[in-house]
C-alpha positions as CSV (number, residue, x, y, z in Angstrom):
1,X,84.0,-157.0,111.6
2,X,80.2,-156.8,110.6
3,X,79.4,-155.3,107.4
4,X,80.0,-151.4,107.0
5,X,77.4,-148.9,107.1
6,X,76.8,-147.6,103.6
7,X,76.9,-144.0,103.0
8,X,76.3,-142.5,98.8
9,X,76.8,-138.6,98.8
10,X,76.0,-136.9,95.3
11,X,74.1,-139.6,93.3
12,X,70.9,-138.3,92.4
13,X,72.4,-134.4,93.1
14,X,75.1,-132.5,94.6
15,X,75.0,-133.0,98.4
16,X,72.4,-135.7,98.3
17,X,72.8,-138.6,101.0
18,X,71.8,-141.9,100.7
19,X,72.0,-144.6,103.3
20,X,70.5,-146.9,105.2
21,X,67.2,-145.9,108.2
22,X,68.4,-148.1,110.9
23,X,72.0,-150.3,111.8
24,X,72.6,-152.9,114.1
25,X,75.3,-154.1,115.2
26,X,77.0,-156.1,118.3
27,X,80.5,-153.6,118.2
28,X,83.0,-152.0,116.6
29,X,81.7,-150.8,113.1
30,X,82.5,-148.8,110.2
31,X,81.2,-146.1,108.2
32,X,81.5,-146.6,104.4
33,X,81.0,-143.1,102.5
34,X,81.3,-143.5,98.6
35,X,81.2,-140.0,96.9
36,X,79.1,-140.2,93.2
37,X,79.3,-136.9,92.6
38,X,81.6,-133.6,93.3
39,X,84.1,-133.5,96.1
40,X,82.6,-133.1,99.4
41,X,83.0,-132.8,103.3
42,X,81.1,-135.1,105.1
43,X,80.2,-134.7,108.7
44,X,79.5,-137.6,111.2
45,X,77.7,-136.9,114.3
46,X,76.6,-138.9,117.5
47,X,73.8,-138.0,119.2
48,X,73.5,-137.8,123.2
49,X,72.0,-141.5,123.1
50,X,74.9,-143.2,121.0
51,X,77.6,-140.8,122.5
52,X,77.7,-142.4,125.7
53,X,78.3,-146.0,123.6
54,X,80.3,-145.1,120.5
55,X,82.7,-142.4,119.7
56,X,84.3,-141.7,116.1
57,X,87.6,-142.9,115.4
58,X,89.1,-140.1,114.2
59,X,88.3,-136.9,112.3
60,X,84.2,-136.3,112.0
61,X,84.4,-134.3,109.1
62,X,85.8,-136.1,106.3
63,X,86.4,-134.9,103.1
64,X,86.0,-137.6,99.9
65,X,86.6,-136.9,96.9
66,X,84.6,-137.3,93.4
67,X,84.7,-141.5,92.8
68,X,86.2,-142.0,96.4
69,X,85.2,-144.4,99.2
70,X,86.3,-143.6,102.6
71,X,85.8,-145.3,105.6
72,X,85.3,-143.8,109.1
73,X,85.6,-146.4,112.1
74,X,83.4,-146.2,115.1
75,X,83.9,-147.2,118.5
76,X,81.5,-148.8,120.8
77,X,82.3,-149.2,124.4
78,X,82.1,-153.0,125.6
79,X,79.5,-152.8,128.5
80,X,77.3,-155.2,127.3
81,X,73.8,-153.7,127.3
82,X,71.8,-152.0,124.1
83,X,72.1,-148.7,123.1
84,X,70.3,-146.8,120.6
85,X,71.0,-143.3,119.0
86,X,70.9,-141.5,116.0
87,X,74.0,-141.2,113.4
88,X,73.6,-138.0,111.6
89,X,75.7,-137.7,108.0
90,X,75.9,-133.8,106.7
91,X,77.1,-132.4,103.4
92,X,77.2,-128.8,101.9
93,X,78.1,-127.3,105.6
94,X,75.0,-128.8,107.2
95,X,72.7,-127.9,104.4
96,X,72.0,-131.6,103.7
97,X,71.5,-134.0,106.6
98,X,70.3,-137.5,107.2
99,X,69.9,-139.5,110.5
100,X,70.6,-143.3,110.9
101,X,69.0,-145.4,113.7
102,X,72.2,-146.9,115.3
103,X,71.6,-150.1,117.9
104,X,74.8,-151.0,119.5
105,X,74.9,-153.9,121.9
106,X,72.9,-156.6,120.6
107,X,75.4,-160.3,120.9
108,X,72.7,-162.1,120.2
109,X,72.2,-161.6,116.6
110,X,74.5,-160.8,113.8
111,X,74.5,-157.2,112.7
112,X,72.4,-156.4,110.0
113,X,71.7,-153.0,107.9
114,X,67.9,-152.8,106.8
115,X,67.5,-152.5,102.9
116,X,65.2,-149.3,103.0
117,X,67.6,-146.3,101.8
118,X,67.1,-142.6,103.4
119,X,67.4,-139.6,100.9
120,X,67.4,-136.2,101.9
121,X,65.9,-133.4,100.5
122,X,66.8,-130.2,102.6
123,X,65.5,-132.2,106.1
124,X,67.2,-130.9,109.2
125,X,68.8,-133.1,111.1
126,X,68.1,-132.4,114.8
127,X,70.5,-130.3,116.8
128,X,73.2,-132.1,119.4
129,X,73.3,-130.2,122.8
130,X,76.5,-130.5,123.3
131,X,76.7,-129.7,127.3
132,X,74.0,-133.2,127.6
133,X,76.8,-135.4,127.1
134,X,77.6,-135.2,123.3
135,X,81.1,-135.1,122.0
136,X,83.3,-132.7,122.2
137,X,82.9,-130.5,118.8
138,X,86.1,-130.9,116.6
139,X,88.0,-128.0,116.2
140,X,89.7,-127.7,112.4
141,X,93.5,-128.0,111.5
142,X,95.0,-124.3,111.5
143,X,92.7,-122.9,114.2
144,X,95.7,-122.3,116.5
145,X,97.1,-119.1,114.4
146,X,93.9,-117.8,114.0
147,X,93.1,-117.6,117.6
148,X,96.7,-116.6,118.2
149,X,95.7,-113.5,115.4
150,X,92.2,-112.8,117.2
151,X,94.1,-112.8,121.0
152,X,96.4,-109.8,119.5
153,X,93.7,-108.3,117.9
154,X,92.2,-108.2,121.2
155,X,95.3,-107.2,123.0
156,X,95.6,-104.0,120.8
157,X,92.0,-103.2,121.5
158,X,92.4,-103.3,125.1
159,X,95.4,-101.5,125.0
160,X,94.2,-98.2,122.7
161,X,91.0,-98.1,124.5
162,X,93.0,-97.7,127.8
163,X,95.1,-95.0,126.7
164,X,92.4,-93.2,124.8
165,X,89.9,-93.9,127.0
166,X,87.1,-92.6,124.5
167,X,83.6,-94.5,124.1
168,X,83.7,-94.4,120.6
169,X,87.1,-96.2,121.3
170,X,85.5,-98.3,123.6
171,X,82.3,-99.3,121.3
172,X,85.0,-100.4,118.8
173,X,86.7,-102.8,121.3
174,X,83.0,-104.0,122.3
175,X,82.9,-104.9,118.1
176,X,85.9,-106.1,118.0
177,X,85.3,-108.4,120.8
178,X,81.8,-109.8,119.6
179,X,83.8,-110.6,115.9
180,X,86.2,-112.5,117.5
181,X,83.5,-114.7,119.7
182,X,81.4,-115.2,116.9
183,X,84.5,-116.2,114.8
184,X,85.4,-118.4,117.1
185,X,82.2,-120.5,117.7
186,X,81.9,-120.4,114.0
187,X,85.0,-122.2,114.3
188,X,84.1,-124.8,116.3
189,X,80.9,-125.5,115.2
């Protein structure tokens, strides 16, 4: 297993991110996020260009706590050619973000992590289409009720605005409606 990817969230201030600019590595490798300072989600991302040659290994939004070190696995398919993409690593809901220069593929020589260290302060990272090939956004534990509650809601709008058949009626289904999309890509996002 080469050497994992080093990750520090909080040292120098809450949802800071240090790491690495740029990881090589010939396979399989994993992500090593050490929380110095209050507990924190931490989001992992694949870009379109490392997506089609990695994939996380389990959940991309990890939650470490104050002291912690957790470690995320990723997955590189075995097709033999070089790939290169960016990692992105986001705390504080995607208020702080840092991109990593991941090379998978390279059998040749050992993987290696160069010593230069990344710091954000307030940077964007770029935005994943999802539709160009990116992974499929994760969708959080306990979503299932919710869109169960926003289905009914819904279902009772329709309903009253077919027996009333009123447009102020209607204007609130409308509202009701846009709420529940935008609660729902919130969701997901």
């Amino acid at each position: 297993m080469p050497e994992p990817l080093p990750v520090h969230v909080g040292r120098s201030e809450r949802h800071a991110i240090e790491t690495v600019e740029s990881f090589e590595t010939a396979g399989p490798f994993v992500v090593e996020i050490t929380n110095h300072g209050r507990d924190a989600h931490v989001h992992l991302r694949l870009d379109e260009g490392l997506a089609g040659a990695a994939r996380i290994d389990g959940d991309d939004n990890v939650y470490v706590e104050n002291g912690e070190t957790r470690r995320v696995r990723i997955e590189t398919a075995p097709d033999g050619g070089v790939t290169t993409g960016t990692l992105t690593v986001e705390t504080g809901f995607g208020a702080e973000g840092v991109g990593v220069d991941v090379t998978v593929g390279r059998p040749d020589e050992a993987p290696a992590a160069e010593a230069s260290v990344g710091t954000t302060a307030g940077t964007d990272p770029e935005p994943v289409d999802p539709a160009a090939g990116a992974a499929a956004p994760s969708v959080p534990d306990g979503t299932l009720p919710i869109v169960g509650l926003a289905l009914v809601a819904l279902g009772i709008a329709a309903l009253t605005a077919l027996t009333l058949e009123s447009p102020v009626v209607i204007a609130g289904v409308f509202v009701v409606l846009v709420a529940v999309v935008a609660a729902g890509a919130l969701l997901i996002r």
